[in-house]
Structure formats: C-alpha cells, structure tokens
N, C-alpha and C positions, 0 to 999 in steps of 0.2 A: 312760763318764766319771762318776764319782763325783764328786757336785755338794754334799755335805752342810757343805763350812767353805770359805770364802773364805782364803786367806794371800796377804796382799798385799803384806808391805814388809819393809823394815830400812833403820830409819834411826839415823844417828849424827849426832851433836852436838858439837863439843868449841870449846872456848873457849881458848887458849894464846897469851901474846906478845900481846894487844893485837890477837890476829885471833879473829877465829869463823868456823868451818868445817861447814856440815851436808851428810851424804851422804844419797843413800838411791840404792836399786839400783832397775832399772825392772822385774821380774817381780812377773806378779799371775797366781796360779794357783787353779783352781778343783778342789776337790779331789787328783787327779794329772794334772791337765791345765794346760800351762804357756798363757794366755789371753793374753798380753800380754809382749814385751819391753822397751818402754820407755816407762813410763809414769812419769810426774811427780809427785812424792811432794813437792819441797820448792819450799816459792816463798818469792818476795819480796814483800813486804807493806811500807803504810806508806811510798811514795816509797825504796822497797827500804832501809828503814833494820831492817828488820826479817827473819829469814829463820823460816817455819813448815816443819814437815813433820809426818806424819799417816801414823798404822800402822793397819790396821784394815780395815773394809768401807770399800769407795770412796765410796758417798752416804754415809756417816757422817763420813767425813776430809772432804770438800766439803761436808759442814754444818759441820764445824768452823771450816775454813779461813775460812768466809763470817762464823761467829758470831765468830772471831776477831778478824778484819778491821774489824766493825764497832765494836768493842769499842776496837780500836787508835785508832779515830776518833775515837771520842764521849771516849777522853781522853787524844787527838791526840800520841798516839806512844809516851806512857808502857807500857811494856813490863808492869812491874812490876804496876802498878794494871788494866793489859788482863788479863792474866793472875789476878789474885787472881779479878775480878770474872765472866770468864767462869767461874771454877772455883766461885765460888757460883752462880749459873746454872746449871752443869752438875748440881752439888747436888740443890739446888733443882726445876728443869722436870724433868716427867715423861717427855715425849720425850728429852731432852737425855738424860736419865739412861740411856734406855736404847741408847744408842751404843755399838757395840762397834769404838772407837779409841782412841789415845793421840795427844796434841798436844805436840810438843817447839816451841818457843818461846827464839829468844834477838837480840839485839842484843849490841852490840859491850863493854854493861855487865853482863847479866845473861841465866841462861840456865837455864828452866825444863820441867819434863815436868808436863802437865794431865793427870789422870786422870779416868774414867770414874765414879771414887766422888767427885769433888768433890777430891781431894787435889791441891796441888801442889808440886812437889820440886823444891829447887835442890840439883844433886849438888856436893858437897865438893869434889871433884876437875872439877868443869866438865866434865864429859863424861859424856855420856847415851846407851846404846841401845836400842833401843825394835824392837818386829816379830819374825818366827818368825828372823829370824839376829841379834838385837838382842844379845843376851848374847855373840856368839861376838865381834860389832863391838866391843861395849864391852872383852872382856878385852883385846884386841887392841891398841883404841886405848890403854887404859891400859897395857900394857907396852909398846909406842911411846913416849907421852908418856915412862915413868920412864927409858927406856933409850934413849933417841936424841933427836939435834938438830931433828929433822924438826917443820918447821912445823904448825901447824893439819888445813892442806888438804891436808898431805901425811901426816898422819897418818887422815884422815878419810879418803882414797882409798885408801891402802893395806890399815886395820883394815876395809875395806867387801870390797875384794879376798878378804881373805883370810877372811871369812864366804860371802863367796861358794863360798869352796870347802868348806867346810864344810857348810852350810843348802842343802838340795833346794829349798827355797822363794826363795831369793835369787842373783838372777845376777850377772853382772860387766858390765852394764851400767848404770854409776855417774855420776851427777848430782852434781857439789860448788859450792853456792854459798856462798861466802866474802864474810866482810864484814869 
C-alpha cells in the first residue's frame, strides 16, 4: 500500500430556492488503498443552523470544524463574521496555516469556501466543490442548476453521484444535509 497522500473527500455545496444543500461522499483512501466507506465530511453546527464540511487530512478538517465552531459562538451564529475571522486566523497562526484542508461554510443566507492561504470565496453562482472529485461535482451541479427543476438536495445528490463515477477517490456513498 502506498501511503505517500491522503484523499479524502468531495464535497459540494449549493444554495438554490431558499434551500442549502451540502454533499460529501464517505471514501477516505490512503494512497490506492480505499480505508474507509463512510465517513462523515459534513455537520451541523451552531443549533444546526449552520452546515460545515471539510476536504483535506482528517486531523486537519477536525481542527477546522472545532476552530470553526468556536468562532460561530464567540459571534453567536453570524456566518459571515465566523468565517472572515477564522480566515484571518488561518492567515495569520503558523499551525493553522499549515493545514492541508478546504472549509465550505454556509447557512440558509450565505455560503463560503475558507482557504488554506487565508482567502475566502463566496461563489457567484452559490455552489461550491471542493476535494479530489470537487470539480467533476461542481460541473455537474452547475449544469443541473442551469438545466433542470431539481431542488438543492436534489441537485447536490445527484452531481455527487455522478463524480463518483468519475473520481477513484470518491464513492457513492453520499451524506446530504439540507437546511
């Protein structure tokens, strides 16, 4: 087993209609070794008014999720302001910085990707993908969105599906919590 990169996720995000939807598939593979089927990429946060998920090294996405969380507290649910301010933090600390994860972030108002250099992105079109099948999720869901009726959650399960079939690193078993 070739143990030299971690790939752990794909996760999507999409905002549509008044709903948010985030996916992420439960494969974490070590090298070309499939280690896990379903593990848990996206939570609720914040009296679940909040939903995170986390692409990356596992202890790196759970320091996220935690530095997140604390953040959502200290300014008691603001989305917005939790996210600016852990993205200066991530800046900033020398640990922090060297995390190799991406944090998607959103509520029912607003819906963000935390980067590893400090950046953080609200996409145009409200839908984010992130992890080794994140680009196949993102085309996906965005010709969903332009070309069909399908909800949030229904766009967020299906564009996860069909990176699955795509990405060796990403399975089809798929987590969608909607808010």
């Amino acid at each position: 087993m070739k143990s030299d990169k971690i790939h752990a996720t794909t996760v999507l995000a999409i905002r549509k209609d008044g709903q948010v939807a985030m996916a992420a598939d439960g494969q974490v593979s070590i090298g070309n070794a499939i280690m896990k089927h379903r593990a848990q990429k996206v939570r609720r946060l914040h009296d679940a008014k909040v939903l995170a998920g986390c692409a990356g090294s596992a202890a790196d996405a759970l320091t996220l999720f935690e530095r997140f969380e604390t953040k959502l507290d200290e300014y008691s649910g603001n989305l917005q302001r939790a996210a600016v301010e852990l993205a200066k933090e991530w800046r900033m600390d020398k640990v922090l910085r060297r995390l190799d994860a991406l944090l998607v972030v959103a509520d029912t108002e607003s819906l963000y990707l935390l980067s590893g250099t400090g950046d953080l992105l609200e996409p145009d079109d409200q839908i984010v993908g992130v992890g080794s099948g994140g680009g196949y999720a993102l085309a996906a869901a965005r010709a969903l969105a332009a070309h069909t009726d399908l909800s949030a959650e229904e766009i967020a399960r299906e564009a996860l599906n069909i990176a699955s079939g795509i990405c060796i690193y990403t399975n089809d078993q798929i987590v969608v919590e909607t808010l």
